[in-house]
Phi, psi and omega in degrees: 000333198270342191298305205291328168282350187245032220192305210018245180332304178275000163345281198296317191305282187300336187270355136005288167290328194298307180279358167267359174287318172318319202246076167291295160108041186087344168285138156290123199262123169229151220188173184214174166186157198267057182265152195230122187270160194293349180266353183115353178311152152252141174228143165258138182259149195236152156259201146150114198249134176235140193264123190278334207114171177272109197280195204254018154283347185089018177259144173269161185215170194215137162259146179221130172268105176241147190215145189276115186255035175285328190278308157348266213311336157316308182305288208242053208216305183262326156306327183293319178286328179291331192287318166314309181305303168329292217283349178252012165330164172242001203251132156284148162249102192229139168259109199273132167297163184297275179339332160121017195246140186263121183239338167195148181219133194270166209297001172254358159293005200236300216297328172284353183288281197098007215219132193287165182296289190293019230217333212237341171314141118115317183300129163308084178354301173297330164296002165269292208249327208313151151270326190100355182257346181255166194277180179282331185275347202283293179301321161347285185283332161320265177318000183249332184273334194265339223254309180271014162078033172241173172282121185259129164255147134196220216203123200207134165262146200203156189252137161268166157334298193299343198087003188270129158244167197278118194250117163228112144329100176218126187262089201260110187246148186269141163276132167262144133275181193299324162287357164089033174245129166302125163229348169207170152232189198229120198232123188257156159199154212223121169278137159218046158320301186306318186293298186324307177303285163007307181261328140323324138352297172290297160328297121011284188286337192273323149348298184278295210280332173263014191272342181267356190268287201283019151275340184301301202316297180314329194268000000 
């Protein structure tokens, strides 16, 4: 009865299993099986069976170890999805150590970058990207803001790989571990070169027309 119940469907399979464990011939058996728990719940049950031998009634005997990996197997369920979510951002992402070194970066950090995961490991962003056009005091308050455990946002011009530069968004937030120590941070950036030309662009024109308003005015 506890079988049919704690089995249901897969009942005749597992206890199945169960009686191919006796003839092991000395292999260790390892596994997973399903069980539904008295409120209706499913736990993945993890296995691992060792066959004792023949005892001395003359029956073989098997010890099996099961231990509940659901909450794992959850676990790394979600990380997975989250790893997806990462790695198809459309956004670059990059993750820095407290000292300021790329511990991972996903593939639109590369596309925006030019510079490869393995190219961006170990490396300090500014030894990437920097450009040269904001000042020392620019980064200064970057690092003083995110160091004191705030969200820093603005627009940073970067450098690609190639030498061409970049107009970026970027928003950069600090990571705690479970003791409640900064240990990393985490940096979205978003290219808006193009709105940026866009507005410049605009600008431009709006010049021009008022610089032709006020030759109309002179004559």
């Amino acid at each position: 009865k506890w079988a049919e119940l704690a089995y249901g469907a897969d009942q005749a399979q597992v206890l199945a299993g169960i009686d191919q464990l006796y003839e092991l011939d000395g292999r260790i058996d390892e596994g997973e099986f399903i069980v539904t728990c008295k409120d209706g719940s499913k736990r993945i049950w993890e296995f691992s069976s060792t066959p004792l031998g023949q005892l001395p009634d003359g029956r073989r005997g098997v010890i099996s170890i099961a231990v509940d990996s659901t909450e794992r197997r959850q676990a790394e369920k979600q990380l997975h999805l989250q790893s997806i979510a990462l790695n198809a951002a459309a956004n670059g992402i990059v993750i820095i150590d407290i000292d300021g070194n790329v511990e991972w970066a996903n593939p639109a950090f590369s596309r925006l970058t030019g510079y490869s995961l393995s190219e961006a490991l170990g490396k300090n962003p500014r030894d990437l990207v920097k450009s040269g056009v904001h000042d020392k005091a620019f980064y200064t308050k970057l690092w003083r803001t995110i160091l004191s455990g705030n969200v820093w946002r603005g627009e940073l011009i970067n450098k690609r790989k190639n030498g061409e530069l970049y107009y970026e968004e970027e928003a950069i937030t600090p990571v705690w571990n479970e003791a409640g120590i900064m240990t990393h941070f985490i940096a979205i950036k978003q290219d808006i070169t193009q709105r940026k030309q866009v507005e410049k662009e605009r600008e431009q024109l709006l010049e021009q027309v008022q610089q032709q308003a006020e030759q109309m005015n002179q004559i």
